[in-house]
DRENDO-1510 file (C-alpha; in Angstrom, 1 decimal, always signed):
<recs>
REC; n; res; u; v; w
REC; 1; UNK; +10.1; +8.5; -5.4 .
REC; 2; UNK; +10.3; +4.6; -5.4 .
REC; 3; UNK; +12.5; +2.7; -7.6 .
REC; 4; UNK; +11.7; -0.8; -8.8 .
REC; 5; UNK; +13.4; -1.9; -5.6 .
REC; 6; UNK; +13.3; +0.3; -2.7 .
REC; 7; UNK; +9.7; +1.6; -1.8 .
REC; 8; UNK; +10.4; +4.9; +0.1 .
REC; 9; UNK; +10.8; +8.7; -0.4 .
REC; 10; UNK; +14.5; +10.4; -0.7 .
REC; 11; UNK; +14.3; +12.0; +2.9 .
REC; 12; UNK; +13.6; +8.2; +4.3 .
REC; 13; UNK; +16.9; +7.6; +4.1 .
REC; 14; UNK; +20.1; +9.1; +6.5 .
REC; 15; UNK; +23.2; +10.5; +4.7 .
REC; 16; UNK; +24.9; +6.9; +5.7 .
REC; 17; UNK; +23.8; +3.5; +5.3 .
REC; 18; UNK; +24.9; -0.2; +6.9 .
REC; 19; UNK; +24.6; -2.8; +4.6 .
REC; 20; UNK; +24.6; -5.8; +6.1 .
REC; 21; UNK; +23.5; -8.9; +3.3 .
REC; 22; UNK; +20.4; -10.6; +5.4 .
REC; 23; UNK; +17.8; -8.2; +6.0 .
REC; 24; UNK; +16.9; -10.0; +9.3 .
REC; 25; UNK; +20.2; -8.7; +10.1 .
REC; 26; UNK; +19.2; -5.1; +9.3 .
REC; 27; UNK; +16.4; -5.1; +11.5 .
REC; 28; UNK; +18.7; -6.6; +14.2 .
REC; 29; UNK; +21.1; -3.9; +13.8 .
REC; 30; UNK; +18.2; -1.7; +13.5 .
REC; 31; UNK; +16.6; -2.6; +16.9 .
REC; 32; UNK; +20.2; -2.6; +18.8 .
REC; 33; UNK; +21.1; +0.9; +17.5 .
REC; 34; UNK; +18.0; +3.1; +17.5 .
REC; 35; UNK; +14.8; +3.0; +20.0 .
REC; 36; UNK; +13.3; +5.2; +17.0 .
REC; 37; UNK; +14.0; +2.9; +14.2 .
REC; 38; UNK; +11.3; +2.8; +11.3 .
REC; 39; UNK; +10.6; +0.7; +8.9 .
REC; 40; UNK; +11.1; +2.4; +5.2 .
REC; 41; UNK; +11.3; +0.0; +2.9 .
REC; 42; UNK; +10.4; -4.1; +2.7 .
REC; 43; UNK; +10.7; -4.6; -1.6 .
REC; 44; UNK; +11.0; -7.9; -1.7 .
REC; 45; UNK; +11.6; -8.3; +1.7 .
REC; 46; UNK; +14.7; -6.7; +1.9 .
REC; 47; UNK; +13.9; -4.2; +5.0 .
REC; 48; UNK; +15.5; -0.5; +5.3 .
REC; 49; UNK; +15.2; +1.2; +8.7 .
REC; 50; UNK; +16.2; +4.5; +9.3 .
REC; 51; UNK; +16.4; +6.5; +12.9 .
REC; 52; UNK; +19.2; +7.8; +14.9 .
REC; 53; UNK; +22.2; +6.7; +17.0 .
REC; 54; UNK; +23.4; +9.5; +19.7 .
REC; 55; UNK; +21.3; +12.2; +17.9 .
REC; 56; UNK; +22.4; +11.8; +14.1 .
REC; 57; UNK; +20.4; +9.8; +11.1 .
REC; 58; UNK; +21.3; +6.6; +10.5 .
REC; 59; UNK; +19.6; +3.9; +8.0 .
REC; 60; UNK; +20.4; +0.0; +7.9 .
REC; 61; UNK; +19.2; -1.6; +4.8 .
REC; 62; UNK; +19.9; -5.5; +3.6 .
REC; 63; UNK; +21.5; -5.9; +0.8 .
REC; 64; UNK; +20.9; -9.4; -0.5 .
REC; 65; UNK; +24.0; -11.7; -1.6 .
REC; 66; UNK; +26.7; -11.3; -4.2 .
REC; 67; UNK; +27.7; -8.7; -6.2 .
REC; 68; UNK; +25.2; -8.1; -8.9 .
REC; 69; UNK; +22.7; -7.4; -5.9 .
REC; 70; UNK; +24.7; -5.3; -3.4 .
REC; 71; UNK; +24.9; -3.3; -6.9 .
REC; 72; UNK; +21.0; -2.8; -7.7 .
REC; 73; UNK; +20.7; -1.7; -3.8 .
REC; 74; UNK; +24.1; +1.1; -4.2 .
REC; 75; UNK; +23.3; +2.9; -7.1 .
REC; 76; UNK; +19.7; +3.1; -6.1 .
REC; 77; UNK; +21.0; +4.4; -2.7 .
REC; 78; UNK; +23.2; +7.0; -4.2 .
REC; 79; UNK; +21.1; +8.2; -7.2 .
REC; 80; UNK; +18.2; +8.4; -6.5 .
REC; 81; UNK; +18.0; +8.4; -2.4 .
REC; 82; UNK; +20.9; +11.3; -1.7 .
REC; 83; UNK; +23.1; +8.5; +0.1 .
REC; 84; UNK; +26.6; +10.1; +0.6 .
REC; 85; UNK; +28.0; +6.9; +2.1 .
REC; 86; UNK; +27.3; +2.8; +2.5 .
REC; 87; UNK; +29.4; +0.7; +4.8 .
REC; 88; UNK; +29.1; -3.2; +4.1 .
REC; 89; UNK; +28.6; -5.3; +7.6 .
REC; 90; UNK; +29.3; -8.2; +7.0 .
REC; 91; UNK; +31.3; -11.5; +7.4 .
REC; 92; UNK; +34.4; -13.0; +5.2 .
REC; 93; UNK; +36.1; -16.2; +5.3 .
REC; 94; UNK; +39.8; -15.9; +6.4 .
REC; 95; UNK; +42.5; -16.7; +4.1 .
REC; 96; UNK; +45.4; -15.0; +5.7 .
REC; 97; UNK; +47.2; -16.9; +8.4 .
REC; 98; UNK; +47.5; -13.8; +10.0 .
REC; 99; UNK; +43.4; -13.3; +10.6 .
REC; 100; UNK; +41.6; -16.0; +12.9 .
REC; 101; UNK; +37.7; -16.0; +13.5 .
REC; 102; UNK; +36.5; -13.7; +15.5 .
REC; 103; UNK; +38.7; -10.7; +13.8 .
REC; 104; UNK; +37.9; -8.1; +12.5 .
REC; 105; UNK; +39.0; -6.7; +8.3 .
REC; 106; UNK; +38.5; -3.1; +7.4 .
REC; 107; UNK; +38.9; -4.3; +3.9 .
REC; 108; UNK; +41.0; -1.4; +1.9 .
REC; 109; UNK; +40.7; -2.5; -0.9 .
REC; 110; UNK; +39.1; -5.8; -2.8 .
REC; 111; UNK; +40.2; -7.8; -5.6 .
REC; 112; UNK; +37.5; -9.7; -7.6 .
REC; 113; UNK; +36.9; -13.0; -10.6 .
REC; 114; UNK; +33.8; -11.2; -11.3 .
REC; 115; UNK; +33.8; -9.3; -14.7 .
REC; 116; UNK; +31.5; -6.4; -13.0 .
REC; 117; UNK; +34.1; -3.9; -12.4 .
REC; 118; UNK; +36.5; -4.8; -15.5 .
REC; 119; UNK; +33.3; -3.7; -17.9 .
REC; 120; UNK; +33.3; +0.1; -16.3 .
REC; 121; UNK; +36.2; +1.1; -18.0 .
REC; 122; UNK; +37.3; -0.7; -21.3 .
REC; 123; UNK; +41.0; -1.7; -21.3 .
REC; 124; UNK; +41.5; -1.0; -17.6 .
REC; 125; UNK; +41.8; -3.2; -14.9 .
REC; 126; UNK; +39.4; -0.8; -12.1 .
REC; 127; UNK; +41.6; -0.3; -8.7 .
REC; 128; UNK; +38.7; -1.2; -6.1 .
REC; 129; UNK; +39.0; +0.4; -3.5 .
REC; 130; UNK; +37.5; +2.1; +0.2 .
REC; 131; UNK; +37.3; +5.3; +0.9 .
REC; 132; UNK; +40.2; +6.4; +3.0 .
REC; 133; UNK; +37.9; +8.9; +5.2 .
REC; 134; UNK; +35.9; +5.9; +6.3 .
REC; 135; UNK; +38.7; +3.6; +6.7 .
REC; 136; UNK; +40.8; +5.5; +8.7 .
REC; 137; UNK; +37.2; +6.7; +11.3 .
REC; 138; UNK; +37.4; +2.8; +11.5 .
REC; 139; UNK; +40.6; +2.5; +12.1 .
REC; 140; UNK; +40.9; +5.1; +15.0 .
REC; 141; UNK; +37.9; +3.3; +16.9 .
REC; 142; UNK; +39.2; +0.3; +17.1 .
REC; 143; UNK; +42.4; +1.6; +18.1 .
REC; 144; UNK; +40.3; +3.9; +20.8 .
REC; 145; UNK; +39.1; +0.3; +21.9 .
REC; 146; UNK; +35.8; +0.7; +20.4 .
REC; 147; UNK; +35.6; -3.0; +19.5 .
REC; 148; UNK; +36.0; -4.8; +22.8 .
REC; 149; UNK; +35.5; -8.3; +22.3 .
REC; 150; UNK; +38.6; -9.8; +22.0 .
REC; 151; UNK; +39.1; -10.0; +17.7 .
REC; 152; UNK; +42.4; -8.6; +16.6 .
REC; 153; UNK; +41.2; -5.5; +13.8 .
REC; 154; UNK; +43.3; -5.7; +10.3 .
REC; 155; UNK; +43.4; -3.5; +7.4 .
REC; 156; UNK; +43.9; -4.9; +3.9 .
REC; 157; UNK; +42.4; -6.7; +1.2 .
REC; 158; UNK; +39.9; -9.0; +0.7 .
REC; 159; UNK; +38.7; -11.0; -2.8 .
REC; 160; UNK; +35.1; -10.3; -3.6 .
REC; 161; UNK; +34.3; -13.6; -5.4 .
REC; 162; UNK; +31.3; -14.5; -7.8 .
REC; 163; UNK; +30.8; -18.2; -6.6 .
REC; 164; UNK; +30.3; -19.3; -3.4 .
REC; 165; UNK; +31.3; -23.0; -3.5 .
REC; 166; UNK; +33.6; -23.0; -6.9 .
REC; 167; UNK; +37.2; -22.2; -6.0 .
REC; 168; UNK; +40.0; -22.9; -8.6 .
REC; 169; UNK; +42.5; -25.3; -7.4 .
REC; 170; UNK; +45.3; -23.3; -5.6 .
REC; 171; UNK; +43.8; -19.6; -5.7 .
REC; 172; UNK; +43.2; -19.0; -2.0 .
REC; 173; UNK; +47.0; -20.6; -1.5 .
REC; 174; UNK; +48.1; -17.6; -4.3 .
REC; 175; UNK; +45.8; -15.2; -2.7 .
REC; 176; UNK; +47.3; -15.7; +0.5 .
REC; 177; UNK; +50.9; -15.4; -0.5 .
REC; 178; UNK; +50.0; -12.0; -1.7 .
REC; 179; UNK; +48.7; -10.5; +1.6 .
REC; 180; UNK; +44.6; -11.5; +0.9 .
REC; 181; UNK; +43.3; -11.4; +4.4 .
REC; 182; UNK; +40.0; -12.9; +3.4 .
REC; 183; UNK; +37.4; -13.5; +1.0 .
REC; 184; UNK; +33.6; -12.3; +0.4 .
REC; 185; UNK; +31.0; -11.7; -2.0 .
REC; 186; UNK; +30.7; -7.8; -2.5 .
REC; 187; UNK; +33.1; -5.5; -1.2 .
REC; 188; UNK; +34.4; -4.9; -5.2 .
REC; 189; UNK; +31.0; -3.9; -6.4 .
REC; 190; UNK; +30.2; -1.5; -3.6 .
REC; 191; UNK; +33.3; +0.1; -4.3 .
REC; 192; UNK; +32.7; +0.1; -8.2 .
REC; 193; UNK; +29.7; +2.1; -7.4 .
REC; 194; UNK; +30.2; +4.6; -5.2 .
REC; 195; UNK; +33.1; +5.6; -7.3 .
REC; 196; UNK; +31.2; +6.1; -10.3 .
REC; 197; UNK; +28.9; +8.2; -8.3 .
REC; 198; UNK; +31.6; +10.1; -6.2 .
REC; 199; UNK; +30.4; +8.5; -3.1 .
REC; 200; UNK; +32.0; +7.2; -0.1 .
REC; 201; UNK; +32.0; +3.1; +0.7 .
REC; 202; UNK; +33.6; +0.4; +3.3 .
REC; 203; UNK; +33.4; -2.3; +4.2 .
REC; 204; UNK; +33.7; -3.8; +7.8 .
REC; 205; UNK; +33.9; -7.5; +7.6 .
REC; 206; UNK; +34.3; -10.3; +10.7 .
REC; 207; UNK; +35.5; -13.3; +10.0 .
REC; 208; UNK; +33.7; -16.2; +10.3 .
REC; 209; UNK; +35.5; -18.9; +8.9 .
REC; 210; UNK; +39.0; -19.8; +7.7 .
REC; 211; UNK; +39.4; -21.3; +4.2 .
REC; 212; UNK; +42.9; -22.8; +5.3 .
REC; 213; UNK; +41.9; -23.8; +8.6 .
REC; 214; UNK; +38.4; -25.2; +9.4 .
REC; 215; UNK; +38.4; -26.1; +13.3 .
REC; 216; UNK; +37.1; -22.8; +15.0 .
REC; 217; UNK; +34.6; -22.4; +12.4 .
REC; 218; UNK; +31.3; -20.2; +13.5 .
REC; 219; UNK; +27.6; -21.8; +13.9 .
REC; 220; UNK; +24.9; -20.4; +11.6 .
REC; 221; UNK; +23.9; -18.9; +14.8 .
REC; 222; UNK; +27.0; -17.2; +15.5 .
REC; 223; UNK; +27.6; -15.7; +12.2 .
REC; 224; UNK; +23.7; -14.2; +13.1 .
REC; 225; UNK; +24.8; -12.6; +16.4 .
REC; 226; UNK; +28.9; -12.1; +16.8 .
REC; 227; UNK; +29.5; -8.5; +14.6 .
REC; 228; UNK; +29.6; -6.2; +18.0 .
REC; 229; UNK; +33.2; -5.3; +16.7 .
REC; 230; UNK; +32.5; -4.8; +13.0 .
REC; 231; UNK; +29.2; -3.0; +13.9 .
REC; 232; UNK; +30.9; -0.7; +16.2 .
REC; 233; UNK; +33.6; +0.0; +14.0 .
REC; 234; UNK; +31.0; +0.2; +10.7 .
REC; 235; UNK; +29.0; +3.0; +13.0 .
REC; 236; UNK; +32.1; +5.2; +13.5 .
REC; 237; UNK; +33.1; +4.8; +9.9 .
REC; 238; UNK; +29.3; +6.4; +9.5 .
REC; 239; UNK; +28.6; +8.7; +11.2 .
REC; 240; UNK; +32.2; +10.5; +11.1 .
</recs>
């Protein structure tokens, strides 16, 4: 049955999800993936599609940004739509010297500032973190050279931050010194989630800017249109 955000029956959606944040990016992904995508859901026009890629279900759903939205979309998903697992496609700002645009971070694990995670467990700082399953099908693809167009594929961990333009004064610096590869908006709740509900989560993030090093930043355009290696590597991740 529908829920207050997602207007759709349980069997309209695949085992595995891609969450990208824009929903114009869903039904992009949507459209390259499947020649039998269908529209399931458009609550607040955040569209779901759900069809197949070489035989198998697959859905692509928006996700909105941040993290208190990513987690509406995720528990919904997993309680109430029998989703097994979600894979974030998205983009991240680089904070590691050792990531330039264009890569590509199977994010691990993700740090956060936002309080989201530390209130599921009182007195414990939650580990957030991806499902090793997932990780490692995107791992093996990119090493198969499934993501072919040119950006270097890291594993480790990202910062899932609350604000977009507040940073304090020498975090990313600290961040960096301690391996961060990059930073985004929802990695840390997705994870939150899916292990409260036992479920499986990634996510599969291109960098699209460098907080220490602003030169080869991407266009609005390109942020819109250069995630063939994260996609590719989300899709294996899925459908493992």
């Amino acid at each position: 049955m529908a829920t207050p955000h997602i207007a759709a029956e349980p069997e309209d959606f695949a085992p595995a999800v891609l969450m990208p944040g824009d929903p114009r990016r869903a039904q992009r992904i949507a459209k390259t993936l499947m020649d039998d995508a269908r529209l399931v859901t458009d609550v607040r026009g955040m569209l779901g599609f759900t069809g197949t890629v070489d035989g198998r279900p697959l859905s692509v759903m928006g996700s909105g940004m941040g993290q208190p939205s990513f987690t509406i979309y995720a528990t919904e998903l997993f309680s109430q739509f029998g989703v097994e697992r979600i894979i974030r496609v998205g983009t991240a700002g680089g904070i590691s010297p050792k990531v330039k645009v264009g890569d590509v971070i199977v994010a691990t694990g993700a740090h956060t500032d936002s309080s989201m995670n530390q209130l599921r467990i009182p007195g414990v700082n939650f580990s957030a973190v991806a499902d090793f399953q997932l990780a490692r099908a995107a791992h093996d693809a990119s090493q198969a050279g499934r993501a072919g167009t040119g950006g270097t594929v890291h594993l480790g961990t990202v910062i899932s931050r609350d604000h977009f333009y507040f940073t304090p004064k020498g975090q990313t610096e600290a961040l960096a010194t301690h391996g961060v590869l990059g930073v985004e908006m929802e990695a840390a709740a997705l994870y939150g989630v899916a292990a409260e509900y036992g479920k499986q989560a990634l996510a599969v993030l291109t960098i699209s800017d460098h907080l220490l090093d602003h030169s080869g930043d991407m266009s609005a355009t390109e942020r819109e249109t250069r995630f063939a290696d994260s996609l590719r590597l989300a899709v294996a991740a899925a459908l493992s």
